[in-house]
KESESE-413587 format. One line per 2 residues: their letters; for each residue y, x, z of N, C-alpha, C, CB. Coordinates in pm, 1 decimal. Each point is the difference from the previous one (the first is absolute). Glycine has a CB too. Example, Ala and Ser with C-alpha at 12.3 -4.5 7.8 and 13.67 -1.06 7.14 Angstrom:
as = -569.0:1319.0:780.0:119.0:-89.0:0.0:120.0:90.0:0.0:-117.3:-189.2:124.6 ~ 222.3:154.2:-196.6:119.0:82.0:6.0:109.0:-77.0:73.0:-62.8:118.4:-214.5
% end
This chain:
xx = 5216.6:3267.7:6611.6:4.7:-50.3:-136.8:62.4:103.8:-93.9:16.8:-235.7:88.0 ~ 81.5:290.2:-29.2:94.1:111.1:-88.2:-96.8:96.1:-43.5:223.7:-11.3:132.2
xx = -301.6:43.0:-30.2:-50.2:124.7:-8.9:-122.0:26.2:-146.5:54.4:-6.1:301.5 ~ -148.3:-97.9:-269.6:-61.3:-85.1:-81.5:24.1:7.4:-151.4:6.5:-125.3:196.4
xx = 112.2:46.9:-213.5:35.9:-9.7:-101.4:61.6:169.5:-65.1:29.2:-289.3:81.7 ~ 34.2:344.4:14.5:65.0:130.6:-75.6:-147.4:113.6:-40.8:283.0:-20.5:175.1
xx = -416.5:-8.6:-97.7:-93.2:58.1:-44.8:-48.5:-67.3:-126.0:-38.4:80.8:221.7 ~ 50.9:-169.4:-261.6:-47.4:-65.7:-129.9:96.5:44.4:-97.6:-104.5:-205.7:101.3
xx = 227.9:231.5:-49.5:92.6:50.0:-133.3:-15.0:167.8:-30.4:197.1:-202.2:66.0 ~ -221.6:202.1:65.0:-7.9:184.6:-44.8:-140.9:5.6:-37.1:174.2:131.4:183.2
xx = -325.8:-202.2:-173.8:-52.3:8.5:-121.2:-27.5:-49.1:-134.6:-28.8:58.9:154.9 ~ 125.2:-162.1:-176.9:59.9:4.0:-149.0:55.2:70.3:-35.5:9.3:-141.6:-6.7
xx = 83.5:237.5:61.0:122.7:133.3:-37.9:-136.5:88.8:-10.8:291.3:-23.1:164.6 ~ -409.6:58.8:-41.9:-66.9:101.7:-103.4:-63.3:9.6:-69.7:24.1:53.9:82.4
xx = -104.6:-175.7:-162.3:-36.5:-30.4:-44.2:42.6:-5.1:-145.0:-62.0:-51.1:207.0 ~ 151.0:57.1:-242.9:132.7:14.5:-127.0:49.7:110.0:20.8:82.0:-214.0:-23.2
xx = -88.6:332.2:152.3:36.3:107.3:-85.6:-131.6:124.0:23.9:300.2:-69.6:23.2 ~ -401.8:8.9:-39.1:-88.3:74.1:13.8:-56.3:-52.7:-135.4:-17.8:49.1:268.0
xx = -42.1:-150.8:-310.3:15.9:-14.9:-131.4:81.4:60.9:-118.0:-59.6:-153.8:119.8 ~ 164.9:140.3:-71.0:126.8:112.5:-94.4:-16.9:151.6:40.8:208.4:-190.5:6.7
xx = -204.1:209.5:71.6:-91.7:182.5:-28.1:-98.7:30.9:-92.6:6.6:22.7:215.2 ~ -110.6:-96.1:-172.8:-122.9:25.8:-53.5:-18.3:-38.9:-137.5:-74.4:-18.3:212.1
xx = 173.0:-84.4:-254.7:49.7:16.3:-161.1:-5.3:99.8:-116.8:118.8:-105.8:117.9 ~ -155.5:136.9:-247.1:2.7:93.6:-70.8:136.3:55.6:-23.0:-198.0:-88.4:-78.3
xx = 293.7:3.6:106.0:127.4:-18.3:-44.9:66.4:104.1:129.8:-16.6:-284.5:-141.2 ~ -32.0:305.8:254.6:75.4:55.8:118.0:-58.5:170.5:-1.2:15.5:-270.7:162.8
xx = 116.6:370.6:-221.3:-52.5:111.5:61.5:116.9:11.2:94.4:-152.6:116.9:-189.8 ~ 69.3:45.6:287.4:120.3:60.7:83.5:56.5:86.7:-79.1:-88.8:-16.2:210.1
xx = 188.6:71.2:-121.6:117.1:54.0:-68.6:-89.3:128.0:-87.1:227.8:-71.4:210.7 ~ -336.0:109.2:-140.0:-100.7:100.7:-103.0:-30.5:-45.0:-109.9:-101.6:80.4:155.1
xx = 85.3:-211.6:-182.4:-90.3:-39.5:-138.0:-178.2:-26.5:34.0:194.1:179.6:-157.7 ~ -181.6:-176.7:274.0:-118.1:-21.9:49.4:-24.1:-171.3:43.9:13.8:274.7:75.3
xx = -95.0:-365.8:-120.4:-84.9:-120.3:70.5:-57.8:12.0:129.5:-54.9:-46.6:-206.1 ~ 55.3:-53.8:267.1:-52.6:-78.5:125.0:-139.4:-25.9:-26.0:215.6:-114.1:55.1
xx = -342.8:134.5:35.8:-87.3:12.2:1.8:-90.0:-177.8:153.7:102.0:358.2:-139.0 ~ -15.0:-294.5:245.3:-18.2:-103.4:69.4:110.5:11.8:138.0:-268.5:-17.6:-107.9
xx = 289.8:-126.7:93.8:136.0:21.0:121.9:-87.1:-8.4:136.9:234.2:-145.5:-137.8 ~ -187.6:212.1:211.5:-53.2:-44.6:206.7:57.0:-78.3:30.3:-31.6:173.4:109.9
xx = 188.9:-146.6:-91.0:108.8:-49.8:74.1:79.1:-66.8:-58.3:-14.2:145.8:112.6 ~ 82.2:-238.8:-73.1:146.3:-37.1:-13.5:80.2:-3.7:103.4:-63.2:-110.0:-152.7
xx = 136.1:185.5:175.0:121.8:-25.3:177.1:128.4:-62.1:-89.5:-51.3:277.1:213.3 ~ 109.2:-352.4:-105.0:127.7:-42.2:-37.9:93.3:53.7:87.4:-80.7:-192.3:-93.3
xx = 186.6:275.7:59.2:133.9:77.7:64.7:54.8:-122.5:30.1:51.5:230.0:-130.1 ~ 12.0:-294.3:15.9:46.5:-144.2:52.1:-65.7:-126.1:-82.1:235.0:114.6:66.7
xx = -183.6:-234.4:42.7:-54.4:-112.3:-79.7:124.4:-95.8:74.2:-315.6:49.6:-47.8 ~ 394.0:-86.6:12.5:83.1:-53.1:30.9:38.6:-168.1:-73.9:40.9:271.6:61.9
xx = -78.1:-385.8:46.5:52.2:-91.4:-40.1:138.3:-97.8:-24.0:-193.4:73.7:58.0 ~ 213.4:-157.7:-169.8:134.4:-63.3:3.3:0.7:-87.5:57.8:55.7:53.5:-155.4
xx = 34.6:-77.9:262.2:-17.0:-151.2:108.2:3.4:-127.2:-35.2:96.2:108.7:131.3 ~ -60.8:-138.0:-287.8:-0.1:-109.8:-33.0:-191.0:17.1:-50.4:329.8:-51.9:-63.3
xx = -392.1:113.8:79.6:-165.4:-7.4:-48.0:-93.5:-131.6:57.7:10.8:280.2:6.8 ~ -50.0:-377.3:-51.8:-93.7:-84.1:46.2:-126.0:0.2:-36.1:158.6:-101.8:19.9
xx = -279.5:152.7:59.4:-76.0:78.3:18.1:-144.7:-115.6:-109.6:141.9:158.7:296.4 ~ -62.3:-258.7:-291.6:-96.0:-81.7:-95.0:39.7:-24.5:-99.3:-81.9:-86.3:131.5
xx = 224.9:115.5:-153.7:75.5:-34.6:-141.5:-18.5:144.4:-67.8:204.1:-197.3:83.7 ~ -65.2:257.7:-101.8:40.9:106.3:-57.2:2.9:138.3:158.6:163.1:-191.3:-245.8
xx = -173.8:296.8:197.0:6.7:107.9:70.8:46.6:102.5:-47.2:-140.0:-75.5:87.6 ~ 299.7:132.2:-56.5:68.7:95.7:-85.0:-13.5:95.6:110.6:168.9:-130.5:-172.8
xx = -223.5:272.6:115.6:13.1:128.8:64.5:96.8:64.6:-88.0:-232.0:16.8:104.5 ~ 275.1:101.4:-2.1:56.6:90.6:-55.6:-21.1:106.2:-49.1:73.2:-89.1:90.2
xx = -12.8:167.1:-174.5:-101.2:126.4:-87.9:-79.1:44.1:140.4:190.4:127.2:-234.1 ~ -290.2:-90.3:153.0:-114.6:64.2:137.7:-17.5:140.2:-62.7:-174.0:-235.4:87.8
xx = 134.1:311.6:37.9:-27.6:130.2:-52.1:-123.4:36.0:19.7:200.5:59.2:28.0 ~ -274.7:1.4:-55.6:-232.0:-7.5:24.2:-0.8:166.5:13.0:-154.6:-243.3:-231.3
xx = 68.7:209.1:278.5:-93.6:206.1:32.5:-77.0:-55.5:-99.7:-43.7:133.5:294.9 ~ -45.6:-98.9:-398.5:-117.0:-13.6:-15.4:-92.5:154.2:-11.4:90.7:-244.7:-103.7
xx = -207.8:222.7:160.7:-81.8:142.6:-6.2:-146.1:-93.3:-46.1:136.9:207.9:233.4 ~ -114.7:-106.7:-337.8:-148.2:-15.5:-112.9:-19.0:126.2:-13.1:29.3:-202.2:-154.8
xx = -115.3:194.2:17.6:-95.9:117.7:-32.4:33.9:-15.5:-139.7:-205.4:6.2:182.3 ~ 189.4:157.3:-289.4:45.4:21.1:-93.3:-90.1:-59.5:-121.1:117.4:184.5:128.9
xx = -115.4:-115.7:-251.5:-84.8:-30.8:-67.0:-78.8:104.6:-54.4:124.0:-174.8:-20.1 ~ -106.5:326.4:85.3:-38.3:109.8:-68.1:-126.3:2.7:4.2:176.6:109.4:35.0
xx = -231.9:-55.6:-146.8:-179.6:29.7:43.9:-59.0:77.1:69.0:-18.9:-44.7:-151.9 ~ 121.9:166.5:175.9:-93.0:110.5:100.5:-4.2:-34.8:130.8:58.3:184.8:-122.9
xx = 48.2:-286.4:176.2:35.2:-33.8:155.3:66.4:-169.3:-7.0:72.4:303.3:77.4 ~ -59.7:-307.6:74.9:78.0:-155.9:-13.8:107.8:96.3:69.3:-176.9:-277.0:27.2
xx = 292.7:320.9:-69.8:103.6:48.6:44.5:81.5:-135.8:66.4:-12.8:217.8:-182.2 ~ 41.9:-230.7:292.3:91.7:-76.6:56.9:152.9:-10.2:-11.6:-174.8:29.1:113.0
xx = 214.1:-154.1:-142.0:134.0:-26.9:-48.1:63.9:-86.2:67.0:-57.1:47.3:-187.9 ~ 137.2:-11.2:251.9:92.7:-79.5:96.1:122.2:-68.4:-69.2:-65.2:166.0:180.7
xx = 84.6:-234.4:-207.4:100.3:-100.7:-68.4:109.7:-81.4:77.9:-190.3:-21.0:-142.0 ~ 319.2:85.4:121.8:109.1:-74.4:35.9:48.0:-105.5:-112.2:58.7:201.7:146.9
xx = -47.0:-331.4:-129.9:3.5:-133.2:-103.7:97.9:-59.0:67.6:-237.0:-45.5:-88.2 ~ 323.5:-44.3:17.7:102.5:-37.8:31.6:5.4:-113.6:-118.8:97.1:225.4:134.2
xx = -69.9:-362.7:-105.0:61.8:-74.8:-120.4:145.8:-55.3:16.2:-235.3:-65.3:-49.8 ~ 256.4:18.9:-91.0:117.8:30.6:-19.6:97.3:-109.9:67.9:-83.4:129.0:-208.5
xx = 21.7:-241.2:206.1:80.4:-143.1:28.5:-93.9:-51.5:113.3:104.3:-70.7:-260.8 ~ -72.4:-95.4:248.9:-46.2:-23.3:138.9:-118.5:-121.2:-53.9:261.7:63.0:178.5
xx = -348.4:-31.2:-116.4:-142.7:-75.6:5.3:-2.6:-127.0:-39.4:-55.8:119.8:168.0 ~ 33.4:-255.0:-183.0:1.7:-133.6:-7.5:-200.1:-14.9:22.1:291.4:-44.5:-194.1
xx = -305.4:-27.1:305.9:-137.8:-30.0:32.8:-4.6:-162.7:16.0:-42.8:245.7:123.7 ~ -96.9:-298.4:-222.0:-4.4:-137.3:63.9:-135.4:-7.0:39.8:176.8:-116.5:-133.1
xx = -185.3:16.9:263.1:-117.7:-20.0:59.6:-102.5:-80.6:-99.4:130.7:9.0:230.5 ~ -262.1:54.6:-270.7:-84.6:-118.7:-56.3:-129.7:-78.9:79.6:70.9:135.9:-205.4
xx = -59.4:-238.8:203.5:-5.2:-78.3:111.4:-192.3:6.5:-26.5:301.2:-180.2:16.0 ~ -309.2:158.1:-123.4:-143.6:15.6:-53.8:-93.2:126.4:58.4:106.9:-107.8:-217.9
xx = -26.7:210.1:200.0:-57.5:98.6:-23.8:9.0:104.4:187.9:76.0:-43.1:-343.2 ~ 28.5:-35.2:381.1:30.4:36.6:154.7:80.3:151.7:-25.1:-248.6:-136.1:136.3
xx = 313.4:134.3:-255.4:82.3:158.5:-25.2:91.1:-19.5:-19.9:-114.9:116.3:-77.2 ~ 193.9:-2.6:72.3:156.8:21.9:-87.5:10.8:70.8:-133.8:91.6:20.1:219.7
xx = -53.4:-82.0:-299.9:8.4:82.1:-131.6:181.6:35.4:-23.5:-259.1:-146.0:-123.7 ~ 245.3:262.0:69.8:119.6:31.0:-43.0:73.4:-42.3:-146.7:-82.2:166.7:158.8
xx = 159.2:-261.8:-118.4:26.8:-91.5:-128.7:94.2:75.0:-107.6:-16.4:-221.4:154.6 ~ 84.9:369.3:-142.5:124.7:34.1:-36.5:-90.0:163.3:-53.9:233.5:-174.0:198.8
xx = -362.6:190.0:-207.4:-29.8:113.7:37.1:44.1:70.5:-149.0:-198.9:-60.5:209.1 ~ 158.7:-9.6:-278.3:65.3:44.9:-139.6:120.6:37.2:-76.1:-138.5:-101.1:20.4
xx = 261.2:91.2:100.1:112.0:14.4:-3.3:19.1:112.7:77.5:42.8:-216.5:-49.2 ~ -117.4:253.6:150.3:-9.1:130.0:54.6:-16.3:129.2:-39.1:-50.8:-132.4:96.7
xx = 141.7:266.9:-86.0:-96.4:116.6:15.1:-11.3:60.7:117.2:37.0:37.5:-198.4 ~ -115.8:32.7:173.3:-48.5:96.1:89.8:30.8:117.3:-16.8:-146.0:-114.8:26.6
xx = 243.7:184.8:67.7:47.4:113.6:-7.5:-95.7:102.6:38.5:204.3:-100.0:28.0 ~ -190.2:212.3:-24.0:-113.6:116.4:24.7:116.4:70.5:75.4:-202.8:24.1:-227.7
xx = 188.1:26.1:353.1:46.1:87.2:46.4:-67.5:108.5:66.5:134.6:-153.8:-12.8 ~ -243.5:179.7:-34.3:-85.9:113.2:90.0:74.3:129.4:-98.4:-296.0:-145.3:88.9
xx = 292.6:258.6:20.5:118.5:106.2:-23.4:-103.2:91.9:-112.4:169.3:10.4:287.0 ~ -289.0:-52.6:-334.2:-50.3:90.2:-56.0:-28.5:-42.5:-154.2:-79.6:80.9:233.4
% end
């Protein structure tokens, strides 16, 4: 059941930050746009033990690989992205929809830590 469920949250988590890349609003530290993401890895994903997997679900800041592709025209230069947010997740199950949405996401940022 755990397992299950933690795959449904980690694709709501990439799902929201792959959307937020690919945003007009997201450059890298170049000034360069996101073109198309591959990946999302999670370094960590760490849950709070009071989490009830049908109620509320508090993670802790998570940290993501993401590897996409740029936006340049001569090439898709590849961009490896270290992401990090700042606070801690709030997920509720929607029962309709068989997902997790991130109820707090708007209170979130998203840090950038790729060294480039």
């Amino acid at each position: 059941m755990f397992d299950k469920e933690r795959k449904k949250i980690e694709e709501a988590i990439q799902k929201w930050i792959t959307e937020y890349v690919l945003s007009e609003s997201f450059k890298t530290k170049k000034g360069k746009g996101i073109k198309e993401v591959d990946k999302v890895e999670f370094k960590n994903l760490d849950f709070e033990e009071d989490s009830d997997f049908r109620n509320k679900v508090y993670i802790y800041p998570v940290r993501m690989y993401v590897r996409a592709w740029g936006d340049s025209p001569l090439s898709k230069p590849r961009c490896d992205l270290d992401l990090k947010v700042n606070k801690q997740l709030i997920l509720k199950y929607n029962a309709e929809t068989e997902e997790y949405e991130i109820l707090n996401q708007n209170e979130v940022a998203i840090l950038d830590f790729t060294p480039w």
